[in-house]
N, C-alpha and C positions, 0 to 999 in steps of 0.2 A: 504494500500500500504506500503510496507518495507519502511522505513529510514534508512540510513548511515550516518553516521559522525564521520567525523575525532577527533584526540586524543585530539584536544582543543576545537570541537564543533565551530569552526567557520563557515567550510565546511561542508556541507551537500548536500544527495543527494535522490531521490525516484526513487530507481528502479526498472523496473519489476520484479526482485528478487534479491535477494542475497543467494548465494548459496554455504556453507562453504565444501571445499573438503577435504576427509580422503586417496582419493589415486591418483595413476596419471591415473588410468582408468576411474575413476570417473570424471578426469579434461577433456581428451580425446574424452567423449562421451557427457559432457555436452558442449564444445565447439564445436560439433559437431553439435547438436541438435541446440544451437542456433544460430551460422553460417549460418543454414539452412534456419530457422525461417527469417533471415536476421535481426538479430539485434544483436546489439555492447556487448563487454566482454571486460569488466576491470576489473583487478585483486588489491588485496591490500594484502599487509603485518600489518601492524602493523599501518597501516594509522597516520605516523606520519607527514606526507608533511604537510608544509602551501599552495602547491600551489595546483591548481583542477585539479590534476593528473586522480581520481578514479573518482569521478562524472559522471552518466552515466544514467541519466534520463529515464526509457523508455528504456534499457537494462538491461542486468542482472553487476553485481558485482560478482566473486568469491573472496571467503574468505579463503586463502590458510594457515590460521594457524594450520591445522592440518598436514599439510605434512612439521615437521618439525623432526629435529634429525641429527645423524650422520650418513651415509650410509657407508664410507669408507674409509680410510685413507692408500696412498703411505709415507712412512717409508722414504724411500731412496730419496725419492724427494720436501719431506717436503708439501704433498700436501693430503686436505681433501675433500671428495664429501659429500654435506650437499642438503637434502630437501631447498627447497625456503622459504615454510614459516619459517626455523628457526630463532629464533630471537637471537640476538647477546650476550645478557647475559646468554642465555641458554646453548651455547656451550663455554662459559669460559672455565669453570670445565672440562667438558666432552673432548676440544682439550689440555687444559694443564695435562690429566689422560693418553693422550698418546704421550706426551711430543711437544706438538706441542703450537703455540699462535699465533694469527693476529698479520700483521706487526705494525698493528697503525690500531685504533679506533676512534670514537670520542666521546665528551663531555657524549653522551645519549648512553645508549646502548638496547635501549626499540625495538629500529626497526629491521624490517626480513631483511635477507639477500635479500631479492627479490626487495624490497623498497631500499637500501643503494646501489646496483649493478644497479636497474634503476636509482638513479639521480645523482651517481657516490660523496654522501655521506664520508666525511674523518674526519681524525682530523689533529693534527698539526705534523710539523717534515722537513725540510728542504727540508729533504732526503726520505722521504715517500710517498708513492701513495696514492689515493685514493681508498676508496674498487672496485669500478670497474675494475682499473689497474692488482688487484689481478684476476680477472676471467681467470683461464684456458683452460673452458671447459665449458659446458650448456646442459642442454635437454630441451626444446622446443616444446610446445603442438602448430599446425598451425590450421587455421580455418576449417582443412576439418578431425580433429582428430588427425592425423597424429605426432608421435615424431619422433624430428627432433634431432641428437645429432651434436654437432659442440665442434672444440678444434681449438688448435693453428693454425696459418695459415687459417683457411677457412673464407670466405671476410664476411659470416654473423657472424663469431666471433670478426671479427674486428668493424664491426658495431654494435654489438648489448650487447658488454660488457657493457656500457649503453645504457640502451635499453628503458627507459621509460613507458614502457610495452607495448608496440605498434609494437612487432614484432609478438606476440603471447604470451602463458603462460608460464614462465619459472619456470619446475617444480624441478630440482636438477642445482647445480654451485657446479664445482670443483675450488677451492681456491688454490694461491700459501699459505702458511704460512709460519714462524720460527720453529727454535728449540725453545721451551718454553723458556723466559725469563724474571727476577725480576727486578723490577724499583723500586726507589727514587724518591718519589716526596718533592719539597722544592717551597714557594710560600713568598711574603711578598707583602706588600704596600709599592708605591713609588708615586712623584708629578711626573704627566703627562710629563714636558720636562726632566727628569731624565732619565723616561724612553724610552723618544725617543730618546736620543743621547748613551742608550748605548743595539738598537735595534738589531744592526749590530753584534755587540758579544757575545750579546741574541741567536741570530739564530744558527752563528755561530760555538758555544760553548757549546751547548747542543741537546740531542735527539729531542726532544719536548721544545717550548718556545714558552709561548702563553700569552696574559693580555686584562683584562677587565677594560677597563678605565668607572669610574662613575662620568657622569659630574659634578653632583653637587658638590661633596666633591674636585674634580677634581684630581682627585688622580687613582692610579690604581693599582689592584692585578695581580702582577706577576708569575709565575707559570714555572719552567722548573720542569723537567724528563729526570732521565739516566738510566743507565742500568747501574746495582749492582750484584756484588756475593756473597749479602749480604743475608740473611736466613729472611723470611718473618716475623716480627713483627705482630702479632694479641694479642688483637682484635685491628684492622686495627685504625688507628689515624684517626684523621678530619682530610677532607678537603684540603690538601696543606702540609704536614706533611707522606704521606702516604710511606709504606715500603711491598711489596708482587709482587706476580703476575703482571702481564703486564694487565689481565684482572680482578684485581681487584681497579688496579691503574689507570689506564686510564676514567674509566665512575666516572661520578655525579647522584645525585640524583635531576632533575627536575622538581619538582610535579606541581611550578604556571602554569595553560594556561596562553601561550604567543602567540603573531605572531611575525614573524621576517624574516629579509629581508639579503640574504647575495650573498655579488657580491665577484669577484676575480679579481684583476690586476696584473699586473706585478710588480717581484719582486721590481724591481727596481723603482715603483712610489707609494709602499705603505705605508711609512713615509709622504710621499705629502697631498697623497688621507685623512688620517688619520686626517691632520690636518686643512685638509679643513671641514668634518665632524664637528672637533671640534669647528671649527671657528661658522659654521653652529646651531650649539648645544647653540652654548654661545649668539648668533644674535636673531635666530631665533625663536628658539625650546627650549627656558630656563626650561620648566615646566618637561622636558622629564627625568625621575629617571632610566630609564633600563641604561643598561651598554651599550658601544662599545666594541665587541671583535675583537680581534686580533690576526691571525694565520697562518703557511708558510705549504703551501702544493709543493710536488716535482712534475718536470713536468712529463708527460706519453704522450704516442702517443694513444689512444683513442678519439675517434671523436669526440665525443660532451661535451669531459671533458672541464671544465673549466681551468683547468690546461694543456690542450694540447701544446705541442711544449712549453711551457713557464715557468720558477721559479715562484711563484704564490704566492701574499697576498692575506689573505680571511679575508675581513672584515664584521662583522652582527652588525646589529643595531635590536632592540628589541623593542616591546609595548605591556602593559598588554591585556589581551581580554579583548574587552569590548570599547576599546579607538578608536577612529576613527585614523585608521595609515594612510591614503592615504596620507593626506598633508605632514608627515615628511619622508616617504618611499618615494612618490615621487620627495620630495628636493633631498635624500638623493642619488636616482637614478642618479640624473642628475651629481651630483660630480663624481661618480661611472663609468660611462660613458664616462664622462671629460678623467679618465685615461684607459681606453681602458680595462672598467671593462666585465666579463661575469657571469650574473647571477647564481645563484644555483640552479639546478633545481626542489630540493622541495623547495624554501623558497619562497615568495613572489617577482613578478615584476611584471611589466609592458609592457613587450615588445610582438610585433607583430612577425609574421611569417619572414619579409620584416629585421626586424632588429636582431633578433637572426640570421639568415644569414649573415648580417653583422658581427661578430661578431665568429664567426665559424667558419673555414676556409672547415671542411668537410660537410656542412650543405646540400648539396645538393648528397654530394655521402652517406648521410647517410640515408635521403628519398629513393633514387632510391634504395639501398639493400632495404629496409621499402618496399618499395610497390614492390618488387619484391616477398618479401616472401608473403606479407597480401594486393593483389593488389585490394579488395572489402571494405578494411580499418575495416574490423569484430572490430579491436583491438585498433579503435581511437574513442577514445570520441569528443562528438562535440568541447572541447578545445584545443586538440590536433588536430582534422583535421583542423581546423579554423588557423595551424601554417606552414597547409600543402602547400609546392611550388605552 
């Protein structure tokens, strides 16, 4: 029987196949055939979720890494149509050759656009969206073969710019992007209340303002990015020091498996939330070496974004694989919670169908498009229906 597992091997899955596709005809007849069959399709990019997004027991799995690339790019409107499975360091190059660059990234840049657009994936920036925010446009394989194209305006584009993969297969995303542009990266160490009291001018005052506080030392690396019309320095610096490309400065190289857990609150209670973590860290959890990150995503009107309607801190806590995380992800929940936090949807939680409702204010008109498009649920795995109304 196949095996699947995700990028850290914590998650794993057996399913009746796994079935990597090289075109969207190929996607189109094999979601056909198993639709028929009457059994579940889930898709994965670059399977980097901590949560059991793709898991599909007793279904098939497609593996969309070969329908990746550039298809197309509007000039005038600063906008590119890219395959799903493409993965995010792959079209660096390729959209800054035709002058173009993602508004904002995050830390990793390992994951496919298909994976970063389902759990609505970002990095830092006041002022920034999340990748789903960027979706303009989609093509869409449904259970009975059928593409489906949607853009601005149509209610299953507003639903389904994250989408989870539970609307169907999304096999091309048209992206908003920029005119290409170069960044300065500058980073140091500070003690923990230095840099909580000057968080606010942090955000403030730069493009990107992000820190990884490490309990033990108790100290934390601080990290801003601007935008330069300064001419790319290579070979590229270390780490916090860096001078180029938007997408040569923005990703890290994170090879340890980790799991890690990351909620979002509002802007306005993330200095709080923080220090309650810390308090948490230094009481409870003294053994615990990963870092807290720290970082502002801007708000968007996307349904299931964690950033909907609201300025947004995104706080993640980490543990090596291997460590049993439930008891400190669960403390760590509950602070999270306290401030009127919402989950990440690939990272690890806890929560019920009953409480991510809570919590969502479009949670129930985003089901009803869901089951209007995939009303036999072909495109939910038993984790995902088990969250369904």
């Amino acid at each position: 029987m196949p095996r699947w597992r995700n990028w850290s091997g914590k998650l794993e899955s057996r399913p009746a196949a796994i079935h990597f596709a090289r075109s969207e005809d190929d996607v189109c007849a094999l979601v056909k055939s198993t639709a028929e069959q009457g059994r579940r399709v889930r898709t994965v990019g670059a399977g980097h979720s901590h949560a059991p997004l793709v898991g599909n027991d007793d279904g098939v799995i497609l593996d969309l890494q070969g329908l990746a690339g550039l298809i197309d790019v509007d000039d005038e409107a600063c906008r590119a149509t890219v395959w799903a499975g493409s993965r995010i360091y792959a079209l660096g190059n390729v959209l800054n050759e035709r002058g173009l660059g993602f508004a904002n990234q995050g830390d990793i840049d390992q994951q496919a656009i298909a994976g970063v657009t389902a759990t609505g994936t970002h990095g830092t920036g006041k002022n920034l969206k999340n990748f789903s925010a960027a979706v303009t446009g989609f093509r869409l394989v449904g259970a009975d073969g059928a593409v489906l194209d949607a853009g601005e305006g149509d209610r299953i584009w507003q639903a389904a710019r994250l989408h989870l993969g539970a609307f169907g297969v999304m096999t091309q995303f048209e992206l908003q992007l920029l005119p290409r542009y170069r960044l300065r990266e500058q980073s140091w160490e500070l003690p923990l209340d230095e840099v909580l009291d000057g968080i606010e001018p942090g955000i403030e005052q730069n493009r990107h303002y992000e820190f990884f506080w490490y309990p033990q030392a108790d100290s934390a690396r601080v990290k801003m990015i601007n935008e330069t019309d300064e001419g790319p320095v290579y070979p590229l610096a270390e780490e916090g020091a860096r001078l180029a490309w938007s997408h040569e400065v923005l990703p890290n190289h994170r090879p340890v498996p980790h799991t890690e857990m990351e909620y979002s609150v509002p802007r306005a209670r993330g200095r709080a939330c923080l220090e309650e973590i810390a308090r948490l860290l230094r009481t409870e959890f003294r053994d615990v070496q990963w870092p807290v990150e720290f970082r502002t995503v801007a708000a968007d009107d996307v349904w299931l974004s964690t950033a909907y309607e609201r300025e947004t801190v995104t706080l993640s806590v980490h543990l090596p694989l291997g460590e049993d995380d439930a008891p400190y992800y669960r403390a760590c929940e509950e602070v999270f919670l306290a401030h009127e936090g919402r989950p990440h949807w690939g990272k690890v939680h806890y929560l019920n169908g009953e409480q991510l409702a809570a919590v969502h204010p479009r949670w129930e008109d985003w089901w009803q498009v869901r089951d209007e498009v995939d009303p036999q649920g072909t495109f939910l795995n038993p984790y995902l229906a088990s969250l369904r109304p």
